[in-house]
C-alpha positions in Angstrom: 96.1 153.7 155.5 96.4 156.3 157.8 99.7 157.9 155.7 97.2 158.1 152.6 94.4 159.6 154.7 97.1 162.0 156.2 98.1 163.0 152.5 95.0 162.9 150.4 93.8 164.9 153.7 96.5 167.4 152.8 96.1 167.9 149.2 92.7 168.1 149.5 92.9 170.8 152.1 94.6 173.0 149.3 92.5 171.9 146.5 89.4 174.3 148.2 89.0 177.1 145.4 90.1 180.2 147.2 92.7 182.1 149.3 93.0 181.6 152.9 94.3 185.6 152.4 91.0 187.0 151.1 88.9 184.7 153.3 90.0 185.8 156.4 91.0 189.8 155.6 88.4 190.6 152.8 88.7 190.9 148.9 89.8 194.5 149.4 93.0 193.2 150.8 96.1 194.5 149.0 99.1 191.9 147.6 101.6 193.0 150.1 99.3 192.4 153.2 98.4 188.8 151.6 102.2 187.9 151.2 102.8 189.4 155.0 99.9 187.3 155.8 100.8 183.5 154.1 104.5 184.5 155.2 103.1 184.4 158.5 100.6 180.9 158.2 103.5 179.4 156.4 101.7 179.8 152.7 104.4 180.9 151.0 106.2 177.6 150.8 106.0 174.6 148.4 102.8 172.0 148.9 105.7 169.6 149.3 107.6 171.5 151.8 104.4 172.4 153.7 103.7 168.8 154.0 107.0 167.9 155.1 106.6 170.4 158.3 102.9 169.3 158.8 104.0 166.1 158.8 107.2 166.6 161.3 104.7 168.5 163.5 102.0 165.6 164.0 104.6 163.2 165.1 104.7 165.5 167.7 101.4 165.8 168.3 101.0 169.6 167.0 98.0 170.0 165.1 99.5 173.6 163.8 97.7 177.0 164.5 94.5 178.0 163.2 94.5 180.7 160.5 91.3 182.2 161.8 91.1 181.7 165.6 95.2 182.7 166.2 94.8 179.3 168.4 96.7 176.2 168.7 94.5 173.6 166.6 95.2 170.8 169.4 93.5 173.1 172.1 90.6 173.6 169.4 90.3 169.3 169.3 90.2 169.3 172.9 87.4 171.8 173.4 85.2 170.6 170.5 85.4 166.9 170.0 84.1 165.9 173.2 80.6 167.0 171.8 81.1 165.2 168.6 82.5 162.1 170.4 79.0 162.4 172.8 76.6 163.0 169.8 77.8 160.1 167.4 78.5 157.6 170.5 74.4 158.3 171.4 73.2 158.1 168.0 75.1 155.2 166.9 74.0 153.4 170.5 70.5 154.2 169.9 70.7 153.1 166.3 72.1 149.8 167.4 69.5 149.2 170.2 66.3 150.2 167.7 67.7 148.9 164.6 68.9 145.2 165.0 65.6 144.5 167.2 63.6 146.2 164.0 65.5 143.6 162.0 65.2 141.0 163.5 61.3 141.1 164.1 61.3 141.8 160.4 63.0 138.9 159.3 61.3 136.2 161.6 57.8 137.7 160.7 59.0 137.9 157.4 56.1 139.1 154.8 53.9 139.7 157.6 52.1 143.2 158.2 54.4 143.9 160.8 57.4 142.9 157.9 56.2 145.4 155.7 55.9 148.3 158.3 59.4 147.8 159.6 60.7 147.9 156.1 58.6 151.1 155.4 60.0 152.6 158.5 63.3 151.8 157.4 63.1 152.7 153.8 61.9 156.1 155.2 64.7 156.8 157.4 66.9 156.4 154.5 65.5 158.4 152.8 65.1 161.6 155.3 68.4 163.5 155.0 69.6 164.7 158.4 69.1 168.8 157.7 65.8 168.1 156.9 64.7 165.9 159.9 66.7 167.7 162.0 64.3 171.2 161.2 61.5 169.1 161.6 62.2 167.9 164.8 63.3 170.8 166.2 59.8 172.0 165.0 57.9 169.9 166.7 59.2 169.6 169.7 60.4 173.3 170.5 57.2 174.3 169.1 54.4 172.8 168.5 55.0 171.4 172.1 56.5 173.6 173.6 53.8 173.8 176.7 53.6 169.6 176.9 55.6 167.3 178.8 57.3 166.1 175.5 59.1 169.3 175.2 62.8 168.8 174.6 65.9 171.2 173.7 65.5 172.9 170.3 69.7 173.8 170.4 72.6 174.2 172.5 74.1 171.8 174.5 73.2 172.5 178.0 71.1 175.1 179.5 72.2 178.8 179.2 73.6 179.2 183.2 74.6 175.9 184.3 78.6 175.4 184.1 79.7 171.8 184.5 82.9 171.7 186.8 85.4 169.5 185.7 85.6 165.7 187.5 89.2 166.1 188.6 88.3 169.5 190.4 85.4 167.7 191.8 87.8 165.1 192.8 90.6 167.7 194.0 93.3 166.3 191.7 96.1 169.0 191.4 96.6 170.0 188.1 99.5 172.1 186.1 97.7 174.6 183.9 98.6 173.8 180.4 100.3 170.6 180.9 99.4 167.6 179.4 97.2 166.0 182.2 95.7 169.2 181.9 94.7 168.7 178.7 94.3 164.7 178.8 91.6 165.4 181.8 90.1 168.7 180.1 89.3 166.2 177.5 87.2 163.8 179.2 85.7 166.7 181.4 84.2 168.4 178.3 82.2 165.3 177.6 79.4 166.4 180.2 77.3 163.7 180.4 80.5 161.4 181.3 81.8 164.6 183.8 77.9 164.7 185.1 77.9 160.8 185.6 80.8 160.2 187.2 80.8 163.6 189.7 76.8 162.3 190.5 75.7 165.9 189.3 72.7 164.1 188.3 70.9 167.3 187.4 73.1 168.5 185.0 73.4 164.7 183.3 69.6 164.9 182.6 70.0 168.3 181.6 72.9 167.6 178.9 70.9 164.3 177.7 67.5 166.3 177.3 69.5 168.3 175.1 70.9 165.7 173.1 68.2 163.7 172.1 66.8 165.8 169.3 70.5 165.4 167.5 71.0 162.2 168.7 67.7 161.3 166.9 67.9 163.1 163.9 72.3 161.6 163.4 70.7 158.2 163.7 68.2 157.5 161.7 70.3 156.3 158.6 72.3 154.1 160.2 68.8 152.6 161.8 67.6 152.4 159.0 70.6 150.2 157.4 71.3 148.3 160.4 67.9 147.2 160.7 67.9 146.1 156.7 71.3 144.7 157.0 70.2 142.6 159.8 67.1 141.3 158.4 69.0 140.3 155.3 71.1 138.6 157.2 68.4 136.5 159.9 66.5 135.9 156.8 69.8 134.1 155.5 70.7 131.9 158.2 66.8 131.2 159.2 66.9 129.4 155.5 69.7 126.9 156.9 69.9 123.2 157.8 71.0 123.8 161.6 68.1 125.9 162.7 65.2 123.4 160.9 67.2 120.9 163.2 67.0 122.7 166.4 63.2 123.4 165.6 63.1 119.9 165.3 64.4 118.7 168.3 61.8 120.6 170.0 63.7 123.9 170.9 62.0 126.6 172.3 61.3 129.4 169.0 63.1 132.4 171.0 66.5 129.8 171.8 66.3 129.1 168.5 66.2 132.6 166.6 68.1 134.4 169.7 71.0 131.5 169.9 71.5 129.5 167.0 69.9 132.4 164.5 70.8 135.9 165.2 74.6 134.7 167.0 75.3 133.3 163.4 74.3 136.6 161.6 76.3 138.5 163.6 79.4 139.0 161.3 77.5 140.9 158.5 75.9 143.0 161.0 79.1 144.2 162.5 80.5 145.1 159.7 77.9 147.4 158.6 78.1 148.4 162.1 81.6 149.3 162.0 81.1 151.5 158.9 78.1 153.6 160.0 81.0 155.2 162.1 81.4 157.1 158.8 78.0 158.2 158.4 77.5 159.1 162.0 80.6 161.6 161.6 79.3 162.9 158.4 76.3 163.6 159.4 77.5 165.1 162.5 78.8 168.4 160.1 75.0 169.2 159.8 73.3 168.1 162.9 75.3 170.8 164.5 74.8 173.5 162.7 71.0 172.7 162.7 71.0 172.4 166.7 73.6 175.1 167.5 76.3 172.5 168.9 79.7 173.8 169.5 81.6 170.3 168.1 84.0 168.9 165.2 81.5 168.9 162.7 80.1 172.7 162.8 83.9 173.9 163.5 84.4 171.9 160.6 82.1 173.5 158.0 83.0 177.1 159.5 86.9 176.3 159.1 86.0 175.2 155.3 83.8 178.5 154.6 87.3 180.0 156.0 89.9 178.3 154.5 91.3 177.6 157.9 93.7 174.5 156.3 95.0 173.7 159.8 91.4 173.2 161.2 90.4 171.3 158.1 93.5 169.1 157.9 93.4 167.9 161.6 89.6 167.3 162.1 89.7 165.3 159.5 92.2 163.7 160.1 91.3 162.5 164.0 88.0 161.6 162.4 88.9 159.6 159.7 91.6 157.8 162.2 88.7 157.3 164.7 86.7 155.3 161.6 89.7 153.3 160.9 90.4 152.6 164.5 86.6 151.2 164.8 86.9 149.1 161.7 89.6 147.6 163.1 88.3 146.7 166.4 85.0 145.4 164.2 88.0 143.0 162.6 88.9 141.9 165.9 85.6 141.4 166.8 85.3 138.6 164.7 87.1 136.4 166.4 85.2 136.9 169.4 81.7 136.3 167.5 83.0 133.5 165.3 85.2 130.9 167.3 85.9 129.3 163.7 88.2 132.8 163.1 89.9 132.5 165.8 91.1 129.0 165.1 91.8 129.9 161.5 
């Protein structure tokens, strides 16, 4: 799977109408300067022969050099997905939390007044595409209360002046500049509410968190939304069968009953759709930061598109699309662990 993503990543990559030559110089740029120029980028060669090098080069872990930034793409990765990681581990957290207990009081009030609200609520999320709940928010809470408690950060991802300083400088850990524990910790210290956590600068935690609500929010309301149908379809599923009238009728308490027997056996279904809303989260992420001014994958993303910056393209998309498979398979493995009946099998 991941040699198909790598190639179809590839392709693709080339398939974007326009040059990488007149992106990044201008339309007024001559023919000689353009050969000079995909000469340089490695252009001028084959689409089999470039993939042959591209290839060779991510066994090594060498993401290539951005066209635009004159920067290795690895260095890029390191500065910018730490932000992403942060925004779609929050959203998808807080979609989890809200959504399966949304579900769940759905499905054992089912047809109820509260049933039908849920389900509205749901159905509504849906339908709200992030760009546009994203403005909205932003809206309201950078401006219409602006002078309230409820105020919350309308962009950025920390306030302008405060500089996080790395754990492992907090920590004294000697370092080489540019060496791979360089990098590995740089990493991890540029997810800052993880560097804020751990180093107890508990100002700057609450700081980076204020500032990530309004995204987190806006990322996560489809993948509520579907969790919290998902798992109603599900409860409503297993409510219908033989085991849970028994436990009822040996007198078991309701919440045992719904919390133990019911929701523990809808579990698989809900996993899975958990597992894939990995997707969504990163999808979304291209647009929640541009709306909120993030510096992560997604809004280096859509700028390295606009550009034709292929190495940019190629390599984001690739790490995310290996972090989806990655989660699908530990939603696999899960399985086993939620269903003892796998694990025998």
């Amino acid at each position: 799977m991941l040699i198909g993503i790598l190639v179809v990543t590839f392709v693709i990559a080339r398939s974007i109408p326009g040059d990488p030559c007149k992106a990044m110089l201008g339309e007024k740029a001559t023919q000689e300067v353009c050969d000079r120029f995909n000469r340089e980028h490695g252009l001028d060669k084959s689409i089999p022969v470039q993939f042959w090098i591209y290839a060779k080069d991510i066994v090594r872990g060498d993401f290539g050099e951005s066209i635009r930034y004159s920067r290795p793409v690895t260095i890029i990765l390191i500065e910018r997905l730490p932000m992403t990681m942060e925004l779609g581990f929050v959203a998808l957290v807080l979609a989890v939390l809200v959504g399966i207990p949304l579900g769940v009081i759905s499905a054992v009030k089912r047809n109820s007044i509260i049933d039908v609200i849920t389900m509205l609520i749901a159905n509504t999320g849906v339908s709200m595409p992030v760009y546009w709940l994203g403005l909205m928010l932003a809206y309201v809470f950078a401006l219409l209360l602006k002078d309230t408690p409820f105020w919350l950060a309308p962009s950025g991802r920390i306030t302008a002046g405060i500089i996080p300083v790395p754990f492992y400088e907090v920590f004294g850990w000697v370092v080489e500049d540019e060496s791979v524990k360089y990098h590995f910790l740089e990493f991890f210290s540029n997810m800052y509410i993880f560097n804020s956590l751990i180093t107890g600068e508990w100002e700057i935690f609450w700081d980076a968190i204020k500032h990530l609500i309004l995204p987190s929010v806006a990322l996560s309301t489809i993948p509520l939304s579907i969790i919290a149908r998902m798992t109603r379809s599900s409860m409503l599923e297993v409510l219908r069968q033989d085991y849970i009238r028994t436990a009822r009728a040996k007198g078991l308490r309701e919440n045992l009953v719904i919390l133990k027997h019911a929701f523990r056996n809808a579990l698989l279904p809900i996993s899975t759709i958990i597992g894939l809303q990995l997707g969504t989260v990163f999808a979304g992420a291209v647009l929640t930061e541009s709306i909120f001014g993030l510096a992560g994958v997604g809004r280096m993303l859509f700028e390295a598109i606009t550009a034709r910056d292929f190495p940019i393209v190629q390599a984001f998309t690739v790490v995310i699309a290996v972090g989806y498979v990655l989660a699908n398979l530990l939603v696999d493995i899960s399985y086993a662990f939620i269903d003892p009946r796998i694990k025998l099998d």
